[in-house]
PQR file with spaces between the fields and no chain letter, atoms N, CA, C, O and H, PARSE charges and radii, in Angstrom:
ATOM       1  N    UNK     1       0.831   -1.186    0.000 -0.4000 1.5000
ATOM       2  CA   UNK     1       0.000    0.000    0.000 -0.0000 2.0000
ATOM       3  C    UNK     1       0.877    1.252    0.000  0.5500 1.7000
ATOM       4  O    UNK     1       1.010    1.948    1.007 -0.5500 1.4000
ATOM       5  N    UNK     2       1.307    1.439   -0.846 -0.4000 1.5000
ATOM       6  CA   UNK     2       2.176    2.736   -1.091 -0.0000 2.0000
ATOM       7  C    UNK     2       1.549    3.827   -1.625  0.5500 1.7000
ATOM       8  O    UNK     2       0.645    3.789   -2.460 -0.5500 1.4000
ATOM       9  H    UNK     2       1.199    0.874   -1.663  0.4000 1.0000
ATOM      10  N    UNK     3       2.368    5.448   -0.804 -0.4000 1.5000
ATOM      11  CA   UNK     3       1.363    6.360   -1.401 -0.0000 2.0000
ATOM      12  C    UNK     3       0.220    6.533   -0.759  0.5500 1.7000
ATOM      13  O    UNK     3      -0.388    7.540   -1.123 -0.5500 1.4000
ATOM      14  H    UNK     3       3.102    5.478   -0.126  0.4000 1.0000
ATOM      15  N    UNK     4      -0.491    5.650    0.407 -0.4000 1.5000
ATOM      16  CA   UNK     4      -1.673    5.825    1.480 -0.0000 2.0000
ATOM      17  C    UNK     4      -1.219    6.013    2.405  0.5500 1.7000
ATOM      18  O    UNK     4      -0.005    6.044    2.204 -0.5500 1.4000
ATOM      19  H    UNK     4       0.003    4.832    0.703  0.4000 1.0000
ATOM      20  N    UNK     5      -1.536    6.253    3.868 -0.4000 1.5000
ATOM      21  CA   UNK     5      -1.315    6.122    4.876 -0.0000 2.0000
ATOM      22  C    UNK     5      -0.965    4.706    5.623  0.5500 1.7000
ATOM      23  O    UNK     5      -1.597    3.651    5.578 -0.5500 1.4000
ATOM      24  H    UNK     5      -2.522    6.228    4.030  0.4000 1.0000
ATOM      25  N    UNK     6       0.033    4.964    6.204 -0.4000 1.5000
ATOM      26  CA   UNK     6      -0.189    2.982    6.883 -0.0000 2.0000
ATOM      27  C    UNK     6      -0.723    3.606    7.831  0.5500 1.7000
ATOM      28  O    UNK     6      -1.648    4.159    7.235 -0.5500 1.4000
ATOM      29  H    UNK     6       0.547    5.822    6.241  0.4000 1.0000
ATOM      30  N    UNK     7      -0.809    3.929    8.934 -0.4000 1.5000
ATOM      31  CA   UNK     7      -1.473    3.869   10.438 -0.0000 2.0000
ATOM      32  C    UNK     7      -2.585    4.017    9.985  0.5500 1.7000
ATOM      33  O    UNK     7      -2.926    4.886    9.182 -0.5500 1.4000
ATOM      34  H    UNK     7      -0.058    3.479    9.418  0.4000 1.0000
ATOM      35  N    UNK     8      -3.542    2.814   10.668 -0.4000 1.5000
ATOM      36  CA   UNK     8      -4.599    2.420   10.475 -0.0000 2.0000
ATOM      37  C    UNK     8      -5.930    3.660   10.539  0.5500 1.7000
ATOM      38  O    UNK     8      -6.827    3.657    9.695 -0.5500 1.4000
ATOM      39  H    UNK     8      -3.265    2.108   11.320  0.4000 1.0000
ATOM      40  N    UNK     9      -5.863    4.720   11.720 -0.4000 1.5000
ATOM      41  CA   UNK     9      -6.981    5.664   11.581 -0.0000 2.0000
ATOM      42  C    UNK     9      -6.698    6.950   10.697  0.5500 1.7000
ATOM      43  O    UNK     9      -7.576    7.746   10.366 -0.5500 1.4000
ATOM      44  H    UNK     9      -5.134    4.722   12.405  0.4000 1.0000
ATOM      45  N    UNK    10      -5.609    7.032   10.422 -0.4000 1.5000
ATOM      46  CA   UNK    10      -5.532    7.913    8.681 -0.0000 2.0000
ATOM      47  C    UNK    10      -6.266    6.883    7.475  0.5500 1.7000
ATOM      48  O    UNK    10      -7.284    6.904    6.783 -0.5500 1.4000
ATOM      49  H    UNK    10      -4.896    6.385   10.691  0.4000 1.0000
ATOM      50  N    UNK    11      -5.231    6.098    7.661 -0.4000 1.5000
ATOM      51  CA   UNK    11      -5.496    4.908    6.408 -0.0000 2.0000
ATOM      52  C    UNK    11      -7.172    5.133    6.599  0.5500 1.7000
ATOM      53  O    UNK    11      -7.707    5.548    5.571 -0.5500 1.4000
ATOM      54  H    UNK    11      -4.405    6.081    8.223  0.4000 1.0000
ATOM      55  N    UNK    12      -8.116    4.914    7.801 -0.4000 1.5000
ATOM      56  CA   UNK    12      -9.791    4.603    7.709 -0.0000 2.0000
ATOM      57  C    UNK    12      -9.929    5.923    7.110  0.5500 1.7000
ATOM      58  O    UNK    12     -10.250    5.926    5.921 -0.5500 1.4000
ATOM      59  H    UNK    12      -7.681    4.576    8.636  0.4000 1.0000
ATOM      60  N    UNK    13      -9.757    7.023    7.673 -0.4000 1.5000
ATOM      61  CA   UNK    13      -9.861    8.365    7.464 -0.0000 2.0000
ATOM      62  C    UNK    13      -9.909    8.439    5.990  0.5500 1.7000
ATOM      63  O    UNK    13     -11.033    8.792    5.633 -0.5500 1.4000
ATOM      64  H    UNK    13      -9.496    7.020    8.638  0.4000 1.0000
ATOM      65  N    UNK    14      -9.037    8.221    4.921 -0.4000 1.5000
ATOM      66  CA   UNK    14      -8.198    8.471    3.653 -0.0000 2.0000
ATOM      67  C    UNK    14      -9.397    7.234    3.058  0.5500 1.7000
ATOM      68  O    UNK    14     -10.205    7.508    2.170 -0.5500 1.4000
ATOM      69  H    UNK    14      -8.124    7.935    5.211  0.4000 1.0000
ATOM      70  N    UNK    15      -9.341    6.206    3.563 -0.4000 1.5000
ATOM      71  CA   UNK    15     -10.290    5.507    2.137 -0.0000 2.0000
ATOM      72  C    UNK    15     -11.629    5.340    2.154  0.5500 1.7000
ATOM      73  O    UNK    15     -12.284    4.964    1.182 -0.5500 1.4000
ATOM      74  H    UNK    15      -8.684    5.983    4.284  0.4000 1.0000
ATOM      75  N    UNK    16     -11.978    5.553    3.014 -0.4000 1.5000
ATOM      76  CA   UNK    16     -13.978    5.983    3.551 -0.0000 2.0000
ATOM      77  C    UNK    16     -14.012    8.098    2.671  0.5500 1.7000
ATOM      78  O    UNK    16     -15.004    8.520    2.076 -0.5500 1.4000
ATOM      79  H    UNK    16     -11.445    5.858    3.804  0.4000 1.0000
ATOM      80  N    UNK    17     -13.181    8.639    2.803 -0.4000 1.5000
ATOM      81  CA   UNK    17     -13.216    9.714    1.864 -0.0000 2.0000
ATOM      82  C    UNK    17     -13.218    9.502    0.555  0.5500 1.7000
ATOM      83  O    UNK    17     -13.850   10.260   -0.181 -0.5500 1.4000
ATOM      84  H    UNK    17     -12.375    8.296    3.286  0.4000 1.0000
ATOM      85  N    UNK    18     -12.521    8.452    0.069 -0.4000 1.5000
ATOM      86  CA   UNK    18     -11.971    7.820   -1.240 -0.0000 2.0000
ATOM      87  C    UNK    18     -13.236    7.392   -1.770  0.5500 1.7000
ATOM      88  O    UNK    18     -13.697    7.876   -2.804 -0.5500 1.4000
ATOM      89  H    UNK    18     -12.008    7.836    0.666  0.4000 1.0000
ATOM      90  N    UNK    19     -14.012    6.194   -0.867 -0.4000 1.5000
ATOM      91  CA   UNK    19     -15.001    6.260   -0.942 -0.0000 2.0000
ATOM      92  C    UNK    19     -16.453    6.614   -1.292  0.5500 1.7000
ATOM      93  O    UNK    19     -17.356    5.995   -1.857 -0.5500 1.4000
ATOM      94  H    UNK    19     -13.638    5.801   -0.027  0.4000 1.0000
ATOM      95  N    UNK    20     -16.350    7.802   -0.763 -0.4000 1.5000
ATOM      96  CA   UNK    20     -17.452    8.593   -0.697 -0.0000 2.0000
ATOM      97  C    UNK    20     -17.286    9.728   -2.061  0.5500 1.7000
ATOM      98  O    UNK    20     -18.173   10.129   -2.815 -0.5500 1.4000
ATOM      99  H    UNK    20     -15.617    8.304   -0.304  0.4000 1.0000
ATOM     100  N    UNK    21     -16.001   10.020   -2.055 -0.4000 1.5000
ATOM     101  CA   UNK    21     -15.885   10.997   -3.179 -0.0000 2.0000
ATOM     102  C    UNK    21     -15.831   10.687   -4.628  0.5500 1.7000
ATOM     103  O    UNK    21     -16.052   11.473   -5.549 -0.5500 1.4000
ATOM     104  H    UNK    21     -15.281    9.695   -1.443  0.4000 1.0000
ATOM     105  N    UNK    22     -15.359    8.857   -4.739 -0.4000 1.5000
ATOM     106  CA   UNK    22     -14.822    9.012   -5.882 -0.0000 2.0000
ATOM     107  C    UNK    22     -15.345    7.284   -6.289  0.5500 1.7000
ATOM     108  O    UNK    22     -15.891    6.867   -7.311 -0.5500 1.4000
ATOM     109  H    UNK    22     -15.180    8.218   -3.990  0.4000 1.0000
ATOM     110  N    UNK    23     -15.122    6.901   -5.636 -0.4000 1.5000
ATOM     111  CA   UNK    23     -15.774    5.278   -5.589 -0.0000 2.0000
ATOM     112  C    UNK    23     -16.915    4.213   -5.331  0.5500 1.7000
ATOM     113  O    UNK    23     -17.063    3.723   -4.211 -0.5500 1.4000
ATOM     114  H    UNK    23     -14.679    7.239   -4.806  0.4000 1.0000
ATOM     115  N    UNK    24     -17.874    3.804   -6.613 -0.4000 1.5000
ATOM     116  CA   UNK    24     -19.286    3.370   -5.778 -0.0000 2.0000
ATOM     117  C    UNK    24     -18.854    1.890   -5.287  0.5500 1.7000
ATOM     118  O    UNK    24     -19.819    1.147   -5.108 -0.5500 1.4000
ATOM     119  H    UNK    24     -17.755    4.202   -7.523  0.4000 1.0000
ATOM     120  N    UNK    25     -17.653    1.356   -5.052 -0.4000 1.5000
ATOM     121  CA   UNK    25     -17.424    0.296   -4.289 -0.0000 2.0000
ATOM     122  C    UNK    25     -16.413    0.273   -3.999  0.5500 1.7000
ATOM     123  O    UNK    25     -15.622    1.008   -4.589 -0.5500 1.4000
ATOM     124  H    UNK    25     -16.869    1.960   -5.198  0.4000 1.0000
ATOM     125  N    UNK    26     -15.970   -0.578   -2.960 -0.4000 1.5000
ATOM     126  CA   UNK    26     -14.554   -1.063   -1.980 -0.0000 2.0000
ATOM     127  C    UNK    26     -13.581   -1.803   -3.260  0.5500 1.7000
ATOM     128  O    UNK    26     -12.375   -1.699   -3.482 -0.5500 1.4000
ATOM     129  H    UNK    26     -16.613   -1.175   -2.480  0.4000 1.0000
ATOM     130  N    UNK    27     -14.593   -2.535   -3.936 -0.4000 1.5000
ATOM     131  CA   UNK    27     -13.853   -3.678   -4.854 -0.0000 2.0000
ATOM     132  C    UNK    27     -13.133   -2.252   -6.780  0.5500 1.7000
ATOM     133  O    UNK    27     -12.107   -2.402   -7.443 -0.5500 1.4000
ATOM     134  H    UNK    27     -15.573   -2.619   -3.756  0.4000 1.0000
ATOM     135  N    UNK    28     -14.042   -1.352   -6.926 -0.4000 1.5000
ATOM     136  CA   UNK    28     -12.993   -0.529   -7.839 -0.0000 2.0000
ATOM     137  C    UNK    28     -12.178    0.290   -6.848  0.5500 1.7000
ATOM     138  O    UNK    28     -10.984    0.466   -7.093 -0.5500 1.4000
ATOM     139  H    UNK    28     -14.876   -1.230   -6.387  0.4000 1.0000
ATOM     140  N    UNK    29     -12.595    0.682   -6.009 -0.4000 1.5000
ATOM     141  CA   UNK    29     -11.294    1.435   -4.960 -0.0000 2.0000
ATOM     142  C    UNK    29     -10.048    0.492   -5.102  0.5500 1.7000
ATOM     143  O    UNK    29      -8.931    0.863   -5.465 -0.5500 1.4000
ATOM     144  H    UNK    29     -13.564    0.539   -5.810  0.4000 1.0000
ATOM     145  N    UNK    30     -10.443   -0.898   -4.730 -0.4000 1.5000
ATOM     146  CA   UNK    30      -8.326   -1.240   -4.807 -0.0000 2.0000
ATOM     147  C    UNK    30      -8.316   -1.675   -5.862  0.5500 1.7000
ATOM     148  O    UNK    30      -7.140   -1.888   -6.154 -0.5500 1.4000
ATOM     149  H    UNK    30     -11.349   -1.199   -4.436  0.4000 1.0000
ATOM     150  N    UNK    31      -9.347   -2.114   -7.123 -0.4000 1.5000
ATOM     151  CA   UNK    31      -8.823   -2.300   -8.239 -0.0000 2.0000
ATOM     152  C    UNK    31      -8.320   -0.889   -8.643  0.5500 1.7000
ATOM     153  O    UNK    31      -7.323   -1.036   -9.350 -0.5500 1.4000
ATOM     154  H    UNK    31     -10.303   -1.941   -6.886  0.4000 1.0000
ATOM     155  N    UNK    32      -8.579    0.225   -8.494 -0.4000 1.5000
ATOM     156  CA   UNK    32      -7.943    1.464   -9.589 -0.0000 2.0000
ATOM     157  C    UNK    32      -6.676    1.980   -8.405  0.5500 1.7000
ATOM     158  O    UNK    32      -5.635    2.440   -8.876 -0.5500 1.4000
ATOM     159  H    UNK    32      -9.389    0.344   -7.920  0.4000 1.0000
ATOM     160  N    UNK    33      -6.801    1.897   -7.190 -0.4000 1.5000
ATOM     161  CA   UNK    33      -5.516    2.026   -6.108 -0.0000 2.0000
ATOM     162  C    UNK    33      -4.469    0.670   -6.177  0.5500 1.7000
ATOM     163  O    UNK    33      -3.558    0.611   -5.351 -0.5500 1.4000
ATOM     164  H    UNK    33      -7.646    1.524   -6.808  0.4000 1.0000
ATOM     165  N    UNK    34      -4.603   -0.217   -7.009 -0.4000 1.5000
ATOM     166  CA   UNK    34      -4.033   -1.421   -6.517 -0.0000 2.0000
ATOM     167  C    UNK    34      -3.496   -2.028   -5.196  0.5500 1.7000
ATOM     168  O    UNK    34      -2.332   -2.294   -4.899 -0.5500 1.4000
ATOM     169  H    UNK    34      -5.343   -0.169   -7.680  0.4000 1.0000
ATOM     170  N    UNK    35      -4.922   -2.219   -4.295 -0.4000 1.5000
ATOM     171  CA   UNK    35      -4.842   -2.430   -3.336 -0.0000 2.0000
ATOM     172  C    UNK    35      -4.913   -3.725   -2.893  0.5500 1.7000
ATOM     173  O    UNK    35      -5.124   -4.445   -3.869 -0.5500 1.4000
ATOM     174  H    UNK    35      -5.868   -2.002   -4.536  0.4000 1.0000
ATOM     175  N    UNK    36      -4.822   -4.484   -1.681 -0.4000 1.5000
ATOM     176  CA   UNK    36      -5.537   -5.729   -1.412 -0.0000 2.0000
ATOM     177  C    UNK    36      -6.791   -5.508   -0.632  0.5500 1.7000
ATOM     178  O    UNK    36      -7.122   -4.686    0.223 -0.5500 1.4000
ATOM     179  H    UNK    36      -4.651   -3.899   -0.888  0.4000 1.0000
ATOM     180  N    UNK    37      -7.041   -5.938   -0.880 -0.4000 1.5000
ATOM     181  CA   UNK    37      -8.808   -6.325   -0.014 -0.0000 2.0000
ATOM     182  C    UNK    37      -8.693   -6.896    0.932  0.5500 1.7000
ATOM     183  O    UNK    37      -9.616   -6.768    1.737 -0.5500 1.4000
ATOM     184  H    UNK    37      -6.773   -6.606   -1.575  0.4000 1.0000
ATOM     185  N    UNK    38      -7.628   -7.724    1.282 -0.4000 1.5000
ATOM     186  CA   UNK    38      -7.885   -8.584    2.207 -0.0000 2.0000
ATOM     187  C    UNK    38      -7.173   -7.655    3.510  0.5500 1.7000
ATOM     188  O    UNK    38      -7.595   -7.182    4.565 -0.5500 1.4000
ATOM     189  H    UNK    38      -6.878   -7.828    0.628  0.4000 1.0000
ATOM     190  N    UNK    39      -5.429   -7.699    2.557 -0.4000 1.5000
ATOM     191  CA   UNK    39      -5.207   -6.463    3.792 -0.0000 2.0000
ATOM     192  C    UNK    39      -5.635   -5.245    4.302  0.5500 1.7000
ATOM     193  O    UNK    39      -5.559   -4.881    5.476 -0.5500 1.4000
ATOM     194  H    UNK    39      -5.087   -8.083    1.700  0.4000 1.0000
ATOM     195  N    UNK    40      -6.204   -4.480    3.121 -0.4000 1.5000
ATOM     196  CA   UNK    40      -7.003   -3.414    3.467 -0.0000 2.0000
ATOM     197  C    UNK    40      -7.683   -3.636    4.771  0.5500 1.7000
ATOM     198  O    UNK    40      -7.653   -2.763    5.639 -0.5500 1.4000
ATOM     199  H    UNK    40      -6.266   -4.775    2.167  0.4000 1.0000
ATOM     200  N    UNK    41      -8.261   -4.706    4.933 -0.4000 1.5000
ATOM     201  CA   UNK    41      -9.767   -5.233    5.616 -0.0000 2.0000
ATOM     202  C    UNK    41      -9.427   -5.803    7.167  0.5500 1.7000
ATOM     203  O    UNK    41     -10.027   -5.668    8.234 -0.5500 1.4000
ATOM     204  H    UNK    41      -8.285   -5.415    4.228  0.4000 1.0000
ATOM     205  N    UNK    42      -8.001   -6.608    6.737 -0.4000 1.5000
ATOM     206  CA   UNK    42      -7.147   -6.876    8.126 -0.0000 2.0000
ATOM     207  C    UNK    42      -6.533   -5.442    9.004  0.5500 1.7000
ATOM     208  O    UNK    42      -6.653   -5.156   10.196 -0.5500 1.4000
ATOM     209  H    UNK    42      -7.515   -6.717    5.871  0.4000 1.0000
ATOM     210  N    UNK    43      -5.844   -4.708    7.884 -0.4000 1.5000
ATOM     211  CA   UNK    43      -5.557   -3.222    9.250 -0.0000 2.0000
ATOM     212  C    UNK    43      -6.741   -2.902    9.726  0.5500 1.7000
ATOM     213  O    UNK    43      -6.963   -2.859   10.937 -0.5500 1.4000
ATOM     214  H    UNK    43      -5.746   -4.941    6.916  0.4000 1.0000
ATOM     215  N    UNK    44      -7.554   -2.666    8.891 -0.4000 1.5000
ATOM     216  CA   UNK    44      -9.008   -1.657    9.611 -0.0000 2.0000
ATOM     217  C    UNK    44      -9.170   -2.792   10.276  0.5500 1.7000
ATOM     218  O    UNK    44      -8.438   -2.534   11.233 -0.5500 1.4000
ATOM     219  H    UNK    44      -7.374   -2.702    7.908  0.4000 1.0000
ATOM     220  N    UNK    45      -9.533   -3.736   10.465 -0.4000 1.5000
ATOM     221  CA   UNK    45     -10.239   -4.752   11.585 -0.0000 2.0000
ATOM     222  C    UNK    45      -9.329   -4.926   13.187  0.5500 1.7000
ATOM     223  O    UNK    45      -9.619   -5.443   14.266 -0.5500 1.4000
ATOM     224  H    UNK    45     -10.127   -3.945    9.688  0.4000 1.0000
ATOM     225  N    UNK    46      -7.985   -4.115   12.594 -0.4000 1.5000
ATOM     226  CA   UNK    46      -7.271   -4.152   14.082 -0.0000 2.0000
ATOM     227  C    UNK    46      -7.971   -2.775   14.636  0.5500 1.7000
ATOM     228  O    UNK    46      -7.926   -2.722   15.865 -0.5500 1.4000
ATOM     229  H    UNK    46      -7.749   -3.695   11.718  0.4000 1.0000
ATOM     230  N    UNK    47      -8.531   -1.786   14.093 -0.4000 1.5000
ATOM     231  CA   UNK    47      -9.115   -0.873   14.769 -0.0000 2.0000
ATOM     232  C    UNK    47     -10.835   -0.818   14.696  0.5500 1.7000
ATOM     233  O    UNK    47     -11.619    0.129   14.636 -0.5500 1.4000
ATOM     234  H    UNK    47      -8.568   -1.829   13.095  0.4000 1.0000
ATOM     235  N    UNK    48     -10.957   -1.774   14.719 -0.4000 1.5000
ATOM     236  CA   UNK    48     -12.543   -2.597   14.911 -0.0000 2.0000
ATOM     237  C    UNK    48     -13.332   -2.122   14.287  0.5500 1.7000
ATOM     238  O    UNK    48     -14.418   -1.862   14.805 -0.5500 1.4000
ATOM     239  H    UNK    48     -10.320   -2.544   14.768  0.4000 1.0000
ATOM     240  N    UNK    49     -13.019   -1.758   12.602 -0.4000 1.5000
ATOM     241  CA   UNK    49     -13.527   -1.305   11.496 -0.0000 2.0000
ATOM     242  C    UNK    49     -13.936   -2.145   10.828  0.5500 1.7000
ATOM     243  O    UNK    49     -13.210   -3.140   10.836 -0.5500 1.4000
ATOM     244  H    UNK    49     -12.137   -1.970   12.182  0.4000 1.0000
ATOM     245  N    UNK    50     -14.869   -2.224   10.173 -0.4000 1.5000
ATOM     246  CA   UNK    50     -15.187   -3.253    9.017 -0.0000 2.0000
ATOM     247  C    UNK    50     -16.167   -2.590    8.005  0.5500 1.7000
ATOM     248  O    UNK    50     -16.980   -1.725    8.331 -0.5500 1.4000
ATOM     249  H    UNK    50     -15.459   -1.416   10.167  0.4000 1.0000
ATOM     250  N    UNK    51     -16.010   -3.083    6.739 -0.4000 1.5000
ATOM     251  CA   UNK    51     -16.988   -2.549    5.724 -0.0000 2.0000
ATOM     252  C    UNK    51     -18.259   -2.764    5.649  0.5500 1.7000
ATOM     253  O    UNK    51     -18.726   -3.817    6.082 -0.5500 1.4000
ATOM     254  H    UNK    51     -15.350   -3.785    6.474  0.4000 1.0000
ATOM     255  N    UNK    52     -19.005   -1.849    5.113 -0.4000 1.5000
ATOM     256  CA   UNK    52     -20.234   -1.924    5.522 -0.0000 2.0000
ATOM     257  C    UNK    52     -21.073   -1.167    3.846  0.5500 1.7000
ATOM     258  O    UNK    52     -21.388   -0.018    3.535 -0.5500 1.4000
ATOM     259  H    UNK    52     -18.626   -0.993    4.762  0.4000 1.0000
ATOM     260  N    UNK    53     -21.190   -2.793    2.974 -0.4000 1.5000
ATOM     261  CA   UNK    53     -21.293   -2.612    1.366 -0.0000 2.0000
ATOM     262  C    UNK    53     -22.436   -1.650    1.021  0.5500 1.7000
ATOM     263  O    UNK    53     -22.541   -1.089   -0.070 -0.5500 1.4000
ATOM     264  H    UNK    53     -20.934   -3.726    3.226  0.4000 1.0000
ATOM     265  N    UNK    54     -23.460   -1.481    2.264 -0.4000 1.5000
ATOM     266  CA   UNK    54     -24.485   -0.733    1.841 -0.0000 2.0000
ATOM     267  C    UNK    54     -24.276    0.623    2.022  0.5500 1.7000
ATOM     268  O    UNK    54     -24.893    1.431    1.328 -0.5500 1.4000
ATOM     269  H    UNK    54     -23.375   -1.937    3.150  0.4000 1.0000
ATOM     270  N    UNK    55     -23.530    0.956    2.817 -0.4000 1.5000
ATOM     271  CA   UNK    55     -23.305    2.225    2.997 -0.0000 2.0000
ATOM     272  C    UNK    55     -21.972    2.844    2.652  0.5500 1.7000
ATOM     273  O    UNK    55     -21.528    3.937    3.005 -0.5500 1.4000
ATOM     274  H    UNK    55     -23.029    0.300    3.381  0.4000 1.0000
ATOM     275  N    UNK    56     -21.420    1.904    1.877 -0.4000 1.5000
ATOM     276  CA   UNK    56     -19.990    1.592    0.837 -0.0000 2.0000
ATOM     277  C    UNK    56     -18.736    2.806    1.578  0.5500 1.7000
ATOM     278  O    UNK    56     -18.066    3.660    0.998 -0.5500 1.4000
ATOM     279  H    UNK    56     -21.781    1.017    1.590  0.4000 1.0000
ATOM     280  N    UNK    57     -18.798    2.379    3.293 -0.4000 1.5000
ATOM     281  CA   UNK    57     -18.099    3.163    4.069 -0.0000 2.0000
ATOM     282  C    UNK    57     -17.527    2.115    5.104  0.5500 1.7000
ATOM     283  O    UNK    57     -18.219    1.099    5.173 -0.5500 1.4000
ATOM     284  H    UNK    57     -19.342    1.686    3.765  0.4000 1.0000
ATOM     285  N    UNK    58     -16.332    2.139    5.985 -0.4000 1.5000
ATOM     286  CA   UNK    58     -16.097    1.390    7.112 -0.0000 2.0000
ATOM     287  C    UNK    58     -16.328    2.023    8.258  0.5500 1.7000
ATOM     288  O    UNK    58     -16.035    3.161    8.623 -0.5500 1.4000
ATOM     289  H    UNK    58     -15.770    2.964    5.928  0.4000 1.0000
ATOM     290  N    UNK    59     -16.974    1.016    8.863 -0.4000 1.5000
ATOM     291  CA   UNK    59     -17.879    1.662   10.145 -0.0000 2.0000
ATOM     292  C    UNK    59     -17.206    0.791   11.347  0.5500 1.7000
ATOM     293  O    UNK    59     -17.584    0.946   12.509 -0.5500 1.4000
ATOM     294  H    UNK    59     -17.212    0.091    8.567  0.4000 1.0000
């Protein structure tokens, strides 16, 4: 994940904006960021975040 934030409450901060501004899903967010999904999903879950597809934000 280069180019984002690593610490996890920027990183939530930075891709729930990403999100909201520019992306109608989690799944083109790391396809056009080349991200993982999985890790994406593992940092935020150490800060008891998880996605939430309907409201295409981590809550």
């Amino acid at each position: 994940m280069t180019g984002i934030p690593r610490d996890p409450v920027m990183l939530l901060s930075y891709i729930n904006t990403q999100l909201r501004d520019f992306y109608p899903s989690l799944e083109e967010l790391c396809s056009a960021l080349s991200l993982d999904r999985e890790t994406l999903d593992e940092t935020l879950s150490s800060i008891d975040y998880f996605y939430d597809r309907d409201k295409n934000q981590y809550l």
